[in-house]
C-alpha positions in Angstrom: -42.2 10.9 -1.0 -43.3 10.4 2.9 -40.1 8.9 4.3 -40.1 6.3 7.5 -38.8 8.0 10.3 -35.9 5.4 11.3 -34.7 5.7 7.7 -34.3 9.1 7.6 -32.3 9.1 11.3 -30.3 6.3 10.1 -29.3 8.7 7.0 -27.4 10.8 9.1 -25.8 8.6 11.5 -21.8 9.2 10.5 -21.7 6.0 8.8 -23.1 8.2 5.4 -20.5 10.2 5.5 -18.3 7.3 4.1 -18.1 6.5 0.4 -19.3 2.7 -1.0 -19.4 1.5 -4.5 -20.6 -1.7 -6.5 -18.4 -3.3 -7.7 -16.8 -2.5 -11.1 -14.1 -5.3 -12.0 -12.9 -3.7 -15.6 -11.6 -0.9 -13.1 -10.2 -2.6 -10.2 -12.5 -2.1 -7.8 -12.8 -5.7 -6.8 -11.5 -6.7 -3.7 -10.1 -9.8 -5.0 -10.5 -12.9 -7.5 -12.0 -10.7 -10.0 -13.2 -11.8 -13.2 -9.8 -10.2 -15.4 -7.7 -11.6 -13.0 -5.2 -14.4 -14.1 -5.6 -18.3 -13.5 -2.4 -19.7 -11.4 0.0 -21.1 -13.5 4.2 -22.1 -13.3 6.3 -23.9 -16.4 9.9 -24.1 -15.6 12.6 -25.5 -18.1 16.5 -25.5 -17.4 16.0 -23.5 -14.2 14.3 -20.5 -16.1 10.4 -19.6 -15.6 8.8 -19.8 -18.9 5.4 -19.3 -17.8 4.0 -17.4 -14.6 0.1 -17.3 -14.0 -0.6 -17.3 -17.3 1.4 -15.6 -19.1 4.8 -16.6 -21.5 8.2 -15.8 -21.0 7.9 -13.1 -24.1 5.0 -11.3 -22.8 6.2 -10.4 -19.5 6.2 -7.2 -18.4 8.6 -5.4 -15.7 7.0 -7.1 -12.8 6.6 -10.3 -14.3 10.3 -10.4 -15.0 11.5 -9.4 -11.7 9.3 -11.6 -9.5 10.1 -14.9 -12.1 13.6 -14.0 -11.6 14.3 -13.4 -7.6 10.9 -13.7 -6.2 10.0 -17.4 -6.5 11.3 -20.3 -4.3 11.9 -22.7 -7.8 13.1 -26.2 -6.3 9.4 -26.4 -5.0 7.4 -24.3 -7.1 5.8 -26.6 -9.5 5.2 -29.4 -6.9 3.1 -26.5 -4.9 1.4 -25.1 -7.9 -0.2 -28.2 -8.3 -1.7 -28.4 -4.6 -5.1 -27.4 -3.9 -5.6 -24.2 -2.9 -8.0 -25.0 -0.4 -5.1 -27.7 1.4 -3.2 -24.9 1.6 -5.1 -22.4 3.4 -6.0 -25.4 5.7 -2.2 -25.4 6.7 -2.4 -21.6 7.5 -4.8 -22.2 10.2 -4.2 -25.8 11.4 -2.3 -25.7 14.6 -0.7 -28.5 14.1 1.4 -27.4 10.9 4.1 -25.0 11.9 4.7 -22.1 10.6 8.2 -23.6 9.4 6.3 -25.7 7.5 3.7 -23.2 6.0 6.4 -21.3 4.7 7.8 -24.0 2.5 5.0 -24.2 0.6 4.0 -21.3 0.2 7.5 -19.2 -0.9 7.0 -21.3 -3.7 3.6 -20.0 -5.0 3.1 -17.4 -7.6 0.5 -13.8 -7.1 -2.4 -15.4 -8.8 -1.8 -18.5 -6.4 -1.3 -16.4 -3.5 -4.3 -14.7 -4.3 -6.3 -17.7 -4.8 -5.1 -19.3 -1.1 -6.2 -16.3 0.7 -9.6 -16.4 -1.2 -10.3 -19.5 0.5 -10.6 -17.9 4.2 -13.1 -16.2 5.4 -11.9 -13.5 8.5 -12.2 -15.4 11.6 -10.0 -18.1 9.8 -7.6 -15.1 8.6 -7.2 -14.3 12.1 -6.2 -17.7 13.1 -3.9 -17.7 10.5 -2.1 -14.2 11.4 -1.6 -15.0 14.5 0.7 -18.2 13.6 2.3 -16.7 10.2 3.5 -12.9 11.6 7.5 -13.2 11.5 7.8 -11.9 15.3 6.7 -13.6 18.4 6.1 -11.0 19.9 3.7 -8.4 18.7 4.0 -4.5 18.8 2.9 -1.3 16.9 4.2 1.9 15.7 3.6 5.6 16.4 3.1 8.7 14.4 4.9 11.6 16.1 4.3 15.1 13.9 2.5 18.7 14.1 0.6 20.7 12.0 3.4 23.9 12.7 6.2 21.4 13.1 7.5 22.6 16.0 10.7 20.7 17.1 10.2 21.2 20.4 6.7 19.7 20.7 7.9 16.7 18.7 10.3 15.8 20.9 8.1 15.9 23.8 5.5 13.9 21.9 8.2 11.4 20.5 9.1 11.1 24.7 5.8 10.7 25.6 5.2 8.0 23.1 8.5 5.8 23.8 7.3 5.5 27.4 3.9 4.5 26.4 5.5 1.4 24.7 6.0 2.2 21.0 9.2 0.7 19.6 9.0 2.7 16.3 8.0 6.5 15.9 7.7 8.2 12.8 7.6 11.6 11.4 6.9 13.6 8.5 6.7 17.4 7.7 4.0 19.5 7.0 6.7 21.6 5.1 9.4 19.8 3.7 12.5 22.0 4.0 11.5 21.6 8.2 12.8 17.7 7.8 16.0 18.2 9.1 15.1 19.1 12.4 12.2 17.2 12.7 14.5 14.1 12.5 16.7 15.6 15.2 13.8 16.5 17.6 11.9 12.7 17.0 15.7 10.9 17.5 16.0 13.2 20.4 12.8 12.7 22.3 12.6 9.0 21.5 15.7 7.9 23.1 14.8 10.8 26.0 11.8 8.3 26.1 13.6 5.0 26.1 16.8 4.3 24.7 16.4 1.5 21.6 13.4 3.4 20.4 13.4 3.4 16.9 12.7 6.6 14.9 11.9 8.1 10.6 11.3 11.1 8.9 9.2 10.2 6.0 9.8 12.2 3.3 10.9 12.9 -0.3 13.0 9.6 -1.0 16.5 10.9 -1.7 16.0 13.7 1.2 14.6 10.3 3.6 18.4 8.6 2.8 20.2 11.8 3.4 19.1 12.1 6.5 19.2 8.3 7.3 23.4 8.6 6.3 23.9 11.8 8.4 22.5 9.3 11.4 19.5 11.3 12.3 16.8 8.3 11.2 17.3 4.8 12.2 14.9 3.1 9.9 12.7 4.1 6.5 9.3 2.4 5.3 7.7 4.9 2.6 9.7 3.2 -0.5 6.5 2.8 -2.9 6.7 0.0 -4.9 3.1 -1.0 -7.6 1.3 -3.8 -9.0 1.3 -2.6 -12.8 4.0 -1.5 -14.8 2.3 1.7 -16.1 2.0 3.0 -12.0 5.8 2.1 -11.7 6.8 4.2 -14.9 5.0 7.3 -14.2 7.2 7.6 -11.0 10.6 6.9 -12.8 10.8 4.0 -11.3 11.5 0.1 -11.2 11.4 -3.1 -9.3 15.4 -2.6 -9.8 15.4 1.0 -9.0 13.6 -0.1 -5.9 15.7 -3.3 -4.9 19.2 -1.1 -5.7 17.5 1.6 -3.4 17.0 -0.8 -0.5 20.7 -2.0 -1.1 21.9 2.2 -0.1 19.8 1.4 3.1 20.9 -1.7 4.2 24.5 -0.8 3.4 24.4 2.4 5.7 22.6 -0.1 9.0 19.4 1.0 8.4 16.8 -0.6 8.6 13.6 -0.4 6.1 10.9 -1.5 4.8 8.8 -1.3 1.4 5.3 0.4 1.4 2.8 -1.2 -1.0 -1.4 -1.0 -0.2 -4.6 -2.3 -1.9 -6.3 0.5 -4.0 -2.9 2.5 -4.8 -3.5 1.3 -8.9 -7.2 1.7 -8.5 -6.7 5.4 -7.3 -3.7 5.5 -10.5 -5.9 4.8 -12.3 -3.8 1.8 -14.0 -4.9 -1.7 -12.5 -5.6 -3.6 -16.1 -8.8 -4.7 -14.7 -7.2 -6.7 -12.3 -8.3 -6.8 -8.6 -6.7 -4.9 -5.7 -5.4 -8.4 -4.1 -3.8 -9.6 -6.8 -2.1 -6.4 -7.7 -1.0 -6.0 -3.9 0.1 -9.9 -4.0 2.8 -8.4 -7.7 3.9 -6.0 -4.3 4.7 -8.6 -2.0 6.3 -10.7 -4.3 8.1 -7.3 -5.6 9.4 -6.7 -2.0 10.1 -10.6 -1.4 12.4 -10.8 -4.6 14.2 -7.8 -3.4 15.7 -8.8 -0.2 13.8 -6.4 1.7 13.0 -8.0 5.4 9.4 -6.2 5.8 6.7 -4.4 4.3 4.3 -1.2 5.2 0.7 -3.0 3.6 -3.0 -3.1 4.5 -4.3 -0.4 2.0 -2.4 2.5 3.8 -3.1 5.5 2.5 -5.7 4.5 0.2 -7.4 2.3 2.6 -10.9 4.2 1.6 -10.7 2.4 -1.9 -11.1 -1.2 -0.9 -13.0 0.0 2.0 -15.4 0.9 0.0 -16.2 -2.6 -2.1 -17.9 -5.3 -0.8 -15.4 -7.9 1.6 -12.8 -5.2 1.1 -11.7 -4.8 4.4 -11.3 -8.8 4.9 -9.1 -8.5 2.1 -6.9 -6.1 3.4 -6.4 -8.5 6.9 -5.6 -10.7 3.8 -3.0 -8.8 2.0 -1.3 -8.6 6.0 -1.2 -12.5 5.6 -0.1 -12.8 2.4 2.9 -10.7 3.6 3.2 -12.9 6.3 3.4 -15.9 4.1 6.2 -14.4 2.1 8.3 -14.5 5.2 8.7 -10.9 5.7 7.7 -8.1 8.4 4.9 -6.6 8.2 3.4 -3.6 9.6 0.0 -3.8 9.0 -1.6 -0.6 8.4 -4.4 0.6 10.6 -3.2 3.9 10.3 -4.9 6.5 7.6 -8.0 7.6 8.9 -10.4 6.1 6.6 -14.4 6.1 8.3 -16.3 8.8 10.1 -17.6 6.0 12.3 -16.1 4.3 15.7 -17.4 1.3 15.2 -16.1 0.6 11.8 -13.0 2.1 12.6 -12.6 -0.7 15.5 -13.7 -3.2 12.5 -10.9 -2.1 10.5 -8.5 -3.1 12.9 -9.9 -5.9 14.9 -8.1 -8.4 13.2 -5.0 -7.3 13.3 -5.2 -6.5 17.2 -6.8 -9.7 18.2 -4.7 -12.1 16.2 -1.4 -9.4 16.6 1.1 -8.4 13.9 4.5 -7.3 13.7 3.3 -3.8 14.1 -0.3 -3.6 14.4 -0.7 -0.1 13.4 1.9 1.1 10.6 0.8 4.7 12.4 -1.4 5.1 15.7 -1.5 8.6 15.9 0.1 9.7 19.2 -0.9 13.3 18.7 -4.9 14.5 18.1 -5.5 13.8 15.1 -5.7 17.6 13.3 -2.1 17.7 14.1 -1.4 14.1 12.1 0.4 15.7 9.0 -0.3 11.9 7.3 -3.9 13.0 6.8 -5.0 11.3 10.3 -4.8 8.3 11.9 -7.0 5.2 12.3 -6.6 5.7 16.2 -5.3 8.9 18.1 -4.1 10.1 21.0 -7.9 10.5 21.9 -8.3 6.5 22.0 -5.7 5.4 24.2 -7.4 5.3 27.5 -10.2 3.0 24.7 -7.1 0.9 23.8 -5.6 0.2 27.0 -9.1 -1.0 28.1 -9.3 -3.4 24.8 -6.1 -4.7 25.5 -6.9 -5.2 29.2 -10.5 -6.5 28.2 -9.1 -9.1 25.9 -6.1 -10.1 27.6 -4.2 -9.0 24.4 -1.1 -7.1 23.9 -1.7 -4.3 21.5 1.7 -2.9 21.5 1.3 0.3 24.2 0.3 0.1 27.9 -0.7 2.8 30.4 1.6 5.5 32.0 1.0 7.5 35.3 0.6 11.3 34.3 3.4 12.7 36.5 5.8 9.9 35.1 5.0 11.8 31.5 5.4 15.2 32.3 8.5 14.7 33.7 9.9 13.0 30.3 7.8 15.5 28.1 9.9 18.2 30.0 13.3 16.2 29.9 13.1 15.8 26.1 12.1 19.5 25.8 15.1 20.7 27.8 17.0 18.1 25.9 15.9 19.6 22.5 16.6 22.8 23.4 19.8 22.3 24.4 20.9 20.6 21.2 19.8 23.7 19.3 21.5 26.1 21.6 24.6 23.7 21.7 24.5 23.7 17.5 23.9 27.7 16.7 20.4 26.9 16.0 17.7 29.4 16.6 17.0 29.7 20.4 13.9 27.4 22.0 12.9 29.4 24.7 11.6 27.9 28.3 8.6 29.3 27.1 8.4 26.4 24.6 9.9 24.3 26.5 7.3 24.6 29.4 4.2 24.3 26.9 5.4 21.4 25.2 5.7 19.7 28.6 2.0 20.1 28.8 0.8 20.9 25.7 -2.2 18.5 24.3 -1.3 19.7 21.0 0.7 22.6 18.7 -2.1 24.6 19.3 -0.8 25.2 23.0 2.6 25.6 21.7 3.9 29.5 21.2 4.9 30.9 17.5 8.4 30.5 16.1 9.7 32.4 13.2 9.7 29.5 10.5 11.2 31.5 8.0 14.0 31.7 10.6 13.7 27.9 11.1 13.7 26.6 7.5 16.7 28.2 6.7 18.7 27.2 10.0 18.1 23.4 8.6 19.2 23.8 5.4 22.2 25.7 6.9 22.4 22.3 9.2 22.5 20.2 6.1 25.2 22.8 4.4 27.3 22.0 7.5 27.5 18.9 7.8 26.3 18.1 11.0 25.9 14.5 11.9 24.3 12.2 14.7 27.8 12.7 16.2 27.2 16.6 16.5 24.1 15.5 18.4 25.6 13.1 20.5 28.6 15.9 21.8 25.9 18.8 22.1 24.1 16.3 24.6 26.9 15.2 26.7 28.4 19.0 26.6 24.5 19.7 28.4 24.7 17.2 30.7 22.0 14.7 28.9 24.8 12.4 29.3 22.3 9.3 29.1 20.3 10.7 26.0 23.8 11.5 24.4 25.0 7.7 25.1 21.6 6.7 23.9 22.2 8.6 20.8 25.7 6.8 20.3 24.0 3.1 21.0 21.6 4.0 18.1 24.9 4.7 15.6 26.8 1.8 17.2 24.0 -0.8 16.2 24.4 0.5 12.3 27.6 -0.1 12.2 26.6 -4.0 13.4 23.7 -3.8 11.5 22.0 -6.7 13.6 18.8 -5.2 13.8 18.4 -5.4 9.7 17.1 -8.8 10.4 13.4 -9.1 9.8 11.0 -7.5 12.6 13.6 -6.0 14.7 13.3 -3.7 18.0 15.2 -3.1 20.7 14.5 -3.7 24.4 14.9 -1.4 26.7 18.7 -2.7 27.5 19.0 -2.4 23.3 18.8 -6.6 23.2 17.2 -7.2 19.4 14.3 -9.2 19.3 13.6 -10.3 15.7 12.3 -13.2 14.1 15.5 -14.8 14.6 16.2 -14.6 18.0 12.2 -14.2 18.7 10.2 -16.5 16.0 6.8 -17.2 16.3 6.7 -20.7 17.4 2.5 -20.6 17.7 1.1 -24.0 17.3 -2.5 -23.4 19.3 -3.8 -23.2 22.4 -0.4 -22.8 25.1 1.5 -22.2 22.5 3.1 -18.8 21.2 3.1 -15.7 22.7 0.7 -15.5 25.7 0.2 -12.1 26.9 -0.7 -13.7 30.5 2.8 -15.6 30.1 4.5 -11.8 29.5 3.9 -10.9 33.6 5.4 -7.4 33.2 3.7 -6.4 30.5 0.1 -7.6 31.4 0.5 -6.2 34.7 1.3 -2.8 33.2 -1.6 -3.3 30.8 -4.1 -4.4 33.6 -3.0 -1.4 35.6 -5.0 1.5 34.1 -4.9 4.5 36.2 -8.6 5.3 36.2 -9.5 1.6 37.6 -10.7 1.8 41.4 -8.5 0.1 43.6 -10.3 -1.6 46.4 -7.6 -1.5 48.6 -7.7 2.3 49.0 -11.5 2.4 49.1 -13.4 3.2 51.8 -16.9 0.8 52.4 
């Protein structure tokens, strides 16, 4: 067949490289309110549910139980049931109904009501809606910090480099496991070098993730899966229980976590009983509610491809932010797994959460290129923050990072790296040379870094395990190197377990370690004046306005 010219270019444009498919509701892929999925429904007798969306006390399964049991505001629940659903998500967007207010109602709801409210707005009105129900005044974002060879070294200069670019939260992972150890140590390491109150994970293998959060070398976790449908929970030997008693060994060690749920997780289980991806994500924030937990990692995550893929799938995922929102929890809004081969849809996938801000817009902006992001990639990279800072600046919106001055960075890449290395030197741990030290200070990535002997390296941290070592080890083998201030950073970090403060929902630190959360920092938005105003925030929008590569007329010559 002859083909039209513009057709065929269009064919190749990177867009095509993404997957799309129909719809097909009798295998969750439906973005939401599909055809299998249950009608909203509450009965409550003597303080007991009998009936959630649907469904009788008898024939509830795991999830059903759990949420009917600790997940449902009761006092108020039938009184809300019985609201439109449509009044409802008018009070998520009206300015003149507090958040306070919002919350009332809809702690009360039930998933298939939940569900149903958030079907009501479209995504402009989402974005409204974010920007009043996100726990936090003030918004921020989070950072991945890893390598493809997991070099320690490079880590901690990354992990320095990203604290002073304004990231409150860095996280890590391994691209071999047994390396865990000391990529904790080098990401604590580098982010207080960086700036002290920084917080910092290892994401890993769950019991490994809580080791290493006891021995003090993590401050925080956010990879506990939790799923919409019993069958997904099962095949991981796992409960909502399992899950809640889990978050109870966090929170009784001062650190802080969060749950990780996502829309398409079932889908790509293959275990969604028809149901859409909304409703199943809205069993996970009702699973995380019910638990105690103070946020939650959502907005399809890792398997952000599957709803990106059906029709209005991407709306729904700003949607599954809200609904977390709603719940009265953190929420860390995903933009992170790499999910499109094209730049403007990856801009689309994150628009909303940028414009109308989020606890943590991105659950993972890459600060490393993205072939050395051992998550699979990042939404945004190291590549896009000159593109960022100009958003942010363009907009007049705070994004969560702000520009640095190139020597400023070396000198803290470097600072970290000598820091690093003298921790291992200080802890019998095999040598970092200045070698390594002086490439991470400028490296762009681990393939400017020199070889280690990772044989040599994987058994040193298992040997630090089998030791014993602890943050404390760390905190001596700085002072004993004269890093006294990373070493006192170090010890702030522990100190604030013990008070366990920063547990509260959507905690960071400051820069002087003062905790701003929802309590002490609540989103008081009620329209236009109101909330946080990035113009009212002088520091930070003069940092943000003050990109390096912007002429300054003052030093031009006419």
């Amino acid at each position: 067949m002859k083909r039209q010219k513009r057709f065929e270019m269009l064919e190749k444009r990177p867009i095509h490289q993404d997957g799309f498919v129909k719809e097909w509701p009798s295998e969750g892929l439906v973005a939401m309110m599909g055809p299998n999925d249950p009608k909203p429904s509450i009965k409550i007798e003597n303080g007991v549910v009998t009936e959630l969306d649907g469904k009788k006390r008898e024939d509830f399964d795991l999830i059903d139980s759990y949420i009917a049991e600790y997940g449902i505001v009761l006092d108020n629940a039938e009184k809300v049931m019985a609201m439109d659903s449509t009044k409802i998500a008018n009070m998520l967007v009206d300015p003149n109904v507090s958040r306070k207010d919002v919350i009332k109602v809809t702690l009360s709801l039930t998933p298939a009501k939940a569900e149903e409210v958030i079907s009501k707005l479209n995504f402009g009105e989402m974005i409204m809606a974010v920007q009043k129900m996100r726990a936090r005044r003030t918004p921020a974002t989070q950072a991945h910090v890893t390598n493809v060879r997991d070099n320690p070294v490079l880590i901690a200069a990354d992990a320095a480099d990203a604290a002073q670019r304004g990231f409150p939260e860095l996280e890590t992972t391994t691209a071999v496991a047994r390396y865990a150890p000391f990529n904790a140590i080098s990401l604590l390491v580098g982010a207080q070098t960086g700036r002290p109150g920084v917080l910092s994970q290892c994401s890993v293998e769950e019991a490994t993730e809580l080791n290493l959060g006891m021995k003090g070398f993590t401050a925080y976790a956010e990879t506990i899966s939790v799923y919409g449908t019993d069958q997904v929970f099962t095949d991981g030997d796992d409960t909502p229980w399992s899950k809640g008693f889990l978050a109870s060994c966090y929170a009784s060690r001062g650190l802080k976590m969060r749950f990780t749920s996502g829309s398409g997780s079932e889908v790509m289980m293959g275990y969604t009983e028809g149901k859409s991806m909304l409703y199943l994500e809205s069993r996970c924030i009702f699973i995380t509610k019910a638990s105690g937990v103070q946020g939650l990692q959502n907005g399809g995550v890792s398997c952000i491809g599957i709803p990106g893929a059906v029709p209005s799938g991407i709306r729904s995922v700003l949607g599954e932010n809200l609904l977390c929102m709603m719940m009265d929890i953190e929420c860390a809004s995903g933009c992170d797994q790499s999910f499109s081969h094209s730049d403007m849809r990856r801009t689309e996938r994150m628009i909303g959460q940028f414009v109308a801000g989020t606890d943590y817009i991105s659950s993972g902006y890459s600060s490393t290129p993205n072939y050395d992001n051992t998550f699979a990639g990042s939404n945004t990279d190291a590549y896009d923050y000159d593109d960022y800072y100009i958003m942010e600046r363009d907009l007049a919106v705070n994004g969560g990072i702000h520009p640095v001055n190139e020597q400023d960075i070396i000198k803290i890449r470097s600072k970290a790296a000598h820091a690093i290395q003298a921790v291992f030197d200080q802890l019998g741990l095999p040598k970092i040379t200045d070698e390594e030290v002086e490439a991470a200070t400028y490296a762009n990535s681990s393939k400017d870094m020199p070889d280690r002997n990772m044989v040599e390296d994987m058994k040193a941290a298992q040997e630090l395990l089998d030791r014993g070592i602890t943050a404390i080890d760390i905190v001596k083998a700085l002072n004993d190197s004269d890093f006294k201030d990373v070493a006192q950073a170090v010890l702030n970090l522990q100190k604030q377990k013990v008070c366990g403060d920063f547990l509260q929902t959507s905690s960071i630190f400051d820069k002087n370690w003062n905790i701003i959360s929802a309590v002490n920092n609540p989103n008081d938005y009620q329209g236009p004046g109101t909330g946080y105003r990035l113009q009212n925030d002088k520091d930070e929008w003069e940092r943000i306005k003050d990109v390096p590569f912007a002429m300054d007329p003052g030093h031009m010559q006419f």
